[in-house]
C-alpha positions as CSV (number, residue, x, y, z in Angstrom):
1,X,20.0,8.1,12.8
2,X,18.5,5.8,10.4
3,X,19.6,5.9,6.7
4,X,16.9,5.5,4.3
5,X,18.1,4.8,0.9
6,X,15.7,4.5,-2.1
7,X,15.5,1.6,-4.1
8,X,16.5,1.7,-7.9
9,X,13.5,-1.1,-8.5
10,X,10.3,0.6,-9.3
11,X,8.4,-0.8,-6.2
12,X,5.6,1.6,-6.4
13,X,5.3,2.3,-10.0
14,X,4.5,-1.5,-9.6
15,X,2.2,-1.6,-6.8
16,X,0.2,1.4,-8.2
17,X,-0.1,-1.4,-11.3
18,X,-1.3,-4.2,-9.0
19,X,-3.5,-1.8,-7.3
20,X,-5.5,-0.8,-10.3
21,X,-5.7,-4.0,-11.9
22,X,-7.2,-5.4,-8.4
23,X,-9.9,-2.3,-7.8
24,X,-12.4,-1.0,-9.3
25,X,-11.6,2.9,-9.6
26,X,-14.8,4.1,-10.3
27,X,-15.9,3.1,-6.9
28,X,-12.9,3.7,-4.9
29,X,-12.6,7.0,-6.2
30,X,-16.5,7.8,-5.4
31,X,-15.4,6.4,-2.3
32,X,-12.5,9.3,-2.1
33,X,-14.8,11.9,-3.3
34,X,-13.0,12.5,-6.5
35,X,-13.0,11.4,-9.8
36,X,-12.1,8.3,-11.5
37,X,-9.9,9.8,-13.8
38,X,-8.1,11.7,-11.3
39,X,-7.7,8.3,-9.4
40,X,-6.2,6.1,-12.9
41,X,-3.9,9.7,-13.1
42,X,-2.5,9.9,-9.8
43,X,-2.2,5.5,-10.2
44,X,-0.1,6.2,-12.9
45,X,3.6,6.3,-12.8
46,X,3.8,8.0,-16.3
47,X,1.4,11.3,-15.5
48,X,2.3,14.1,-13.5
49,X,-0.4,13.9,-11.0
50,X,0.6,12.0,-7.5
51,X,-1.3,11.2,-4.4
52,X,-1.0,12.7,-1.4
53,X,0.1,11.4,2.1
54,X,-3.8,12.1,2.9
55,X,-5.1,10.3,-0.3
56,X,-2.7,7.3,0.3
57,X,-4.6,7.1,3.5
58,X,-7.8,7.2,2.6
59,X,-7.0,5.0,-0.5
60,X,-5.9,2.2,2.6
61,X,-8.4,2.4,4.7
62,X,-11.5,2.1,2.0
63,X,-10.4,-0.8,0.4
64,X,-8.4,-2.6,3.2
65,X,-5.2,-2.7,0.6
66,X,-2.0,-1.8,2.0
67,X,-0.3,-3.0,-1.5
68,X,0.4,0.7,-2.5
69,X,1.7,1.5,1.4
70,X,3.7,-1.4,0.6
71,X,5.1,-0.5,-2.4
72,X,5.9,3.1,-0.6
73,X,7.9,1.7,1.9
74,X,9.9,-1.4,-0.4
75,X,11.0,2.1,-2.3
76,X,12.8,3.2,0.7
77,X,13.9,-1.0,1.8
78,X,11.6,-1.0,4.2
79,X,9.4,-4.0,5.7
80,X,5.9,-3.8,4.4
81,X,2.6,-2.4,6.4
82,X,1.3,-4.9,8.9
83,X,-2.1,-4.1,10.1
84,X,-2.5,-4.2,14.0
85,X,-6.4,-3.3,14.3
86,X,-7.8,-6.9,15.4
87,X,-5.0,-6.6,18.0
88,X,-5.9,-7.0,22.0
89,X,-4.4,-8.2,25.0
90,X,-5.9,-11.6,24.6
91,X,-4.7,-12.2,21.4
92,X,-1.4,-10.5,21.1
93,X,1.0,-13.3,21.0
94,X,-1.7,-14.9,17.6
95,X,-1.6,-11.5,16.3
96,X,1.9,-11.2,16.6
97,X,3.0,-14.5,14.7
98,X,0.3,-13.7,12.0
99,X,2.1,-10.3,11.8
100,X,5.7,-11.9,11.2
101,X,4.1,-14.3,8.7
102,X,2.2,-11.4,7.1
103,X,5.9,-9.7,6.7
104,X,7.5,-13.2,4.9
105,X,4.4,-13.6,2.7
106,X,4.5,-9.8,1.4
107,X,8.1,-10.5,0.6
108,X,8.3,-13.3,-1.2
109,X,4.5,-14.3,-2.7
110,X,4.0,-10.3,-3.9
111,X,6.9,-9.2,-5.7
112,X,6.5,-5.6,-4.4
């Protein structure tokens, strides 16, 4: 059974920092079909609101941003999200070097 243990560094309080400084909200909440200010509340560590599994989702997939997946899973010392979609059989062993550089870049050059 695998032990996940939570991280006392505030990995996603930080990545929900990066992620709002790199986006515009307005659009990426259209985007969600909510509102902006919804968005900044649910990107910010210090108000009630959170996102849900769903909205983490679709907040990945419409900007092509894992850094808030990222920050999820370095709160429970886990590696970060590597994205497998331009992965085929002709291309597997590229993709997977990129993948394990991908992985030593996120931990080092980010600071999630």
């Amino acid at each position: 059974m695998f032990d996940y243990q939570t991280s006392i560094h505030p990995h996603l309080d930080t990545a929900y920092r990066r992620f709002s400084l790199a986006h515009n909200l307005t659009a990426v909440a259209a985007a969600m079909g909510i509102s902006a200010q919804v968005l900044r509340n649910k990107l910010n560590p210090d108000q009630p609101h959170r996102l849900t599994l769903q909205e983490l989702i679709r907040l990945t997939d419409i900007t092509d941003d894992s850094t808030v997946l990222d920050g999820l899973l370095a709160q429970l010392k886990c590696l970060p999200a590597v994205p497998v979609n331009e992965a085929k059989p002709d291309n597997l062993p590229m993709h997977a070097l990129s993948a394990t550089a991908a992985i030593g870049v996120s931990q080092s050059g980010k600071g999630v």
